[in-house]
N, C-alpha and C positions, 0 to 999 in steps of 0.2 A: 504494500500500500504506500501511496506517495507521501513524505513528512513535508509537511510545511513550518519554518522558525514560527517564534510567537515571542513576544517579549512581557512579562508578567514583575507585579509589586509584589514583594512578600513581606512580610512583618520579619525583622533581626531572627527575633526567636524564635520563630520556622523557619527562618533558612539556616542558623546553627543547626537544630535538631534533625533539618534535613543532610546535613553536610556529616554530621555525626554517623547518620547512618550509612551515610557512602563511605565513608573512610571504615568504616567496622566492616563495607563490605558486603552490604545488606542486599545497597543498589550498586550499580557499576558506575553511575555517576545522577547527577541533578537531575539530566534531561527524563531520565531512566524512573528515576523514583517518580517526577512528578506527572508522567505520562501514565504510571501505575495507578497511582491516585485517580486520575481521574476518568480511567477503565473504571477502575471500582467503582465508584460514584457512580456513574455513567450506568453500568451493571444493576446499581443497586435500585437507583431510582426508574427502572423498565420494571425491576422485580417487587418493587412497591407499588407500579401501575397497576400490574395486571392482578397483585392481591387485590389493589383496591376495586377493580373491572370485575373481578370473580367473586367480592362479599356481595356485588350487586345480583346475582345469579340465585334465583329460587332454588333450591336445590331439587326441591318435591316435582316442579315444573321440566328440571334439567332432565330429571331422572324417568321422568315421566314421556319425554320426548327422545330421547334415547332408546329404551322400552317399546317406543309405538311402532308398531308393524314386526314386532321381533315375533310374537308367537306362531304365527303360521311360519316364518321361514327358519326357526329354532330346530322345526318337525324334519326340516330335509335336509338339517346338516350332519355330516357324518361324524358317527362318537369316535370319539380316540380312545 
């Protein structure tokens, strides 16, 4: 995938603590850690969409249309 520069503010005390964890090793350098970051974030807030898209979901409704037309073609499938 193509990278494009970006130039970013940080607060002192996050970029020590970031720098700390690259010198430990953690990250391989600045760009590395803070590109992590913000996969995870990124990651997290699609995986907090769709909890929140999915609490909207009737479940009795879900399950109920799931279910609909299963009985007659349940009759012709073959058992293992």
């Amino acid at each position: 995938m193509p990278r494009a520069k970006v130039a970013i503010t940080i607060d002192a005390e996050m970029l020590e603590r970031l720098d700390t964890l690259v010198g430990e090793a953690v990250f391989p350098n600045r760009s590395a850690a803070i590109q992590a970051a913000v996969r995870e974030k990124l990651e997290r807030l699609d995986r907090d969409r769709l909890a929140r898209e999915c609490a909207k979901l009737d479940a009795a409704f879900e399950k109920n249309l799931a279910e609909e037309g299963m009985g007659e073609e349940l009759a012709e499938w073959p058992e293992y």
